[in-house]
C-alpha positions in Angstrom: 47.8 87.6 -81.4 50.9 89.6 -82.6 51.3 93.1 -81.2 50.0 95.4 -83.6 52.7 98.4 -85.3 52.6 101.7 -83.7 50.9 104.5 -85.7 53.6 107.3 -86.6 51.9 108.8 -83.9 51.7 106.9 -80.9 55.9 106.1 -81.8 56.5 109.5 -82.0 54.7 110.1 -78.2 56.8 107.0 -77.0 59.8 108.4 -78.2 59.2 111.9 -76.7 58.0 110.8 -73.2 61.5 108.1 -73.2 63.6 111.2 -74.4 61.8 113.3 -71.5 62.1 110.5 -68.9 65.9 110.1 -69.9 66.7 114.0 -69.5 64.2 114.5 -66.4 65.8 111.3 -64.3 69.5 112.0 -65.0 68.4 115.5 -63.6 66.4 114.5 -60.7 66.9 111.0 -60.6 64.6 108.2 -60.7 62.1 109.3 -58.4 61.5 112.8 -60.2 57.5 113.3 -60.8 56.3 111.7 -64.0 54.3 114.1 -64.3 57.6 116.7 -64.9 58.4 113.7 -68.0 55.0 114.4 -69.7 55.3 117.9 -69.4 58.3 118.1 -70.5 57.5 115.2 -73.7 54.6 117.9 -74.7 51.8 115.2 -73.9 49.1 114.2 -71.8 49.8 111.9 -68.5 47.2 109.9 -70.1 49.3 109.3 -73.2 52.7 109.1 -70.8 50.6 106.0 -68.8 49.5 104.5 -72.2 53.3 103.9 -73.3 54.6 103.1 -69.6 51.9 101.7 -67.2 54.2 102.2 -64.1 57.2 104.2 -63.3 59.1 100.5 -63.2 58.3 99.9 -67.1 59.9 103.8 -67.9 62.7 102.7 -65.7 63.0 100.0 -67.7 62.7 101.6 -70.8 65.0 104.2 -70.3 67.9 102.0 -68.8 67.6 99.1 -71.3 68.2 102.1 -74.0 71.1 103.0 -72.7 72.7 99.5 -72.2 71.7 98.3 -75.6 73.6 102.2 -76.8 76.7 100.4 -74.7 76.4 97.3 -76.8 76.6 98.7 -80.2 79.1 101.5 -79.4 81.1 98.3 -78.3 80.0 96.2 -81.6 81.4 99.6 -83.7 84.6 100.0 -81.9 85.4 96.4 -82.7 86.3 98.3 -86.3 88.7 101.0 -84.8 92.0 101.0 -86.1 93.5 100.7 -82.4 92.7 97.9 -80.7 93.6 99.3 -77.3 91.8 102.7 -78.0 88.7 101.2 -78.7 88.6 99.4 -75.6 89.4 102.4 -73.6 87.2 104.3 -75.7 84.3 102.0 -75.0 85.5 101.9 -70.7 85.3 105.6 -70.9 81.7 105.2 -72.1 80.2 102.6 -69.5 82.6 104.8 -66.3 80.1 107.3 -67.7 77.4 105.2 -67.9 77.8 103.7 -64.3 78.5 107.7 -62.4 75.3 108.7 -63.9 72.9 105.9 -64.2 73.6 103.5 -61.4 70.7 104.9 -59.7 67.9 103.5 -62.1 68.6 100.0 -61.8 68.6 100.1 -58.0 65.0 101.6 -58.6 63.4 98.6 -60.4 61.0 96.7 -58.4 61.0 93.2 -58.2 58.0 91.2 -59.4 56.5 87.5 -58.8 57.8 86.1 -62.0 61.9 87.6 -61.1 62.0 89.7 -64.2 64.6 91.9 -62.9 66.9 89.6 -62.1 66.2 88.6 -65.5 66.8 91.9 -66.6 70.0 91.9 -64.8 71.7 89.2 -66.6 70.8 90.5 -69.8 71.8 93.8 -69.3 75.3 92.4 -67.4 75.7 90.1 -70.0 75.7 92.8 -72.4 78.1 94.8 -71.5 80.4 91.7 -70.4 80.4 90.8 -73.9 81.0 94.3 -75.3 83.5 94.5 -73.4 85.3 91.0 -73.7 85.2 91.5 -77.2 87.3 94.8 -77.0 89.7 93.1 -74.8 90.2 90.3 -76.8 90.9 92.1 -79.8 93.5 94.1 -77.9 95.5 91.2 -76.4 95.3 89.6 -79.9 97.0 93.4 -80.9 99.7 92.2 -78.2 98.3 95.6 -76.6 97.8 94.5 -73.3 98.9 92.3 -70.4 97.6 88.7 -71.0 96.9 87.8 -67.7 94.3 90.7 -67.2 91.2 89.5 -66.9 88.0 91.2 -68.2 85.9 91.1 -65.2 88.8 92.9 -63.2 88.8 95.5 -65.8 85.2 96.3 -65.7 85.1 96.0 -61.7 88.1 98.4 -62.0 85.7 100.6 -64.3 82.8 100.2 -62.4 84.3 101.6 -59.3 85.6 104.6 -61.0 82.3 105.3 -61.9 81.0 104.9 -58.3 83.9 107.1 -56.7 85.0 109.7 -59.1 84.0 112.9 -58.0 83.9 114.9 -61.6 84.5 114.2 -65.2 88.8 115.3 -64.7 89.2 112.1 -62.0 87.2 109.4 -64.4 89.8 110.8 -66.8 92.7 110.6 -64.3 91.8 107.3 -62.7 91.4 105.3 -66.2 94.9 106.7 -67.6 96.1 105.2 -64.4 94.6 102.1 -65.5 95.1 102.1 -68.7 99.1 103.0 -68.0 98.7 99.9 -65.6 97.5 97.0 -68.4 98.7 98.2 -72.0 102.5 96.8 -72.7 
């Protein structure tokens, strides 16, 4: 049997409770009490467990979000005039994405069936193609070095992301970068 529509109601709750559990685990991370997310959504824990069972499916929720956010900011930029500020543009983004959600991954049980790992792929295969597409388009711009290679580029992001103490060194560490591979 199909899954049923949500009433207007029951998507608004869902909404409110990921909009909570967003705010609440990027300021307390993702162990902060769900009962903090349906306090702050303005509904019950009842109506919080109805939407997410476990703290794993609004870990879930809340990450996958954000990743499929990474994927169409990457899918827009492809229609930037500047092929090479589009790509940065869209680095500048997951470097963000990386310092300040890295944690909720990490906090994703396994299960029996291996849908993390699942997860995983989807979500690196995501932003692998967002951003293989943005440095395609810039090397067919003759923007960038030919030889660079998109995995370096997002291992070079990703460990800005890890290692950059404030929002000034992601900024100083990816012009660095960026002086590095544009021609």
């Amino acid at each position: 049997m199909a899954d049923r529509p949500r009433r207007a109601d029951a998507r608004r709750n869902y909404e409110l409770v990921l909009a909570a559990a967003r705010e609440v685990f990027d300021e307390l991370g993702a162990t902060a009490p769900l009962d903090e997310i349906a306090r702050r959504a303005g509904v019950g824990n009842a109506t919080m467990y109805r939407h997410f069972p476990t703290r794993r499916d609004m870990v879930i929720a809340v990450y996958a979000e954000e990743v499929t956010a990474l994927g169409e900011l990457g899918r827009t930029l492809l229609d930037d005039p500047s092929a090479v500020d589009a790509l940065f543009t869209w680095l500048r983004a997951f470097i963000a994405h990386v310092s300040t959600k890295g944690e909720l991954p990490l906090a994703i049980t396994d299960d029996e069936a291996g849908q993390r790992s699942a997860l995983y792929r989807d979500w690196h295969q995501t932003m692998h193609t967002a951003a293989a597409d943005l440095l395609r388009r810039a090397k067919e711009a003759d923007a960038i070095k030919p030889d660079l290679d998109v995995a370096d580029l997002l291992t070079s992001a990703n460990g800005i992301g890890r290692a950059a103490t404030d929002a000034a060194q992601i900024d100083r560490l990816l012009t660095i970068v960026r002086d590095g591979v544009t021609r």
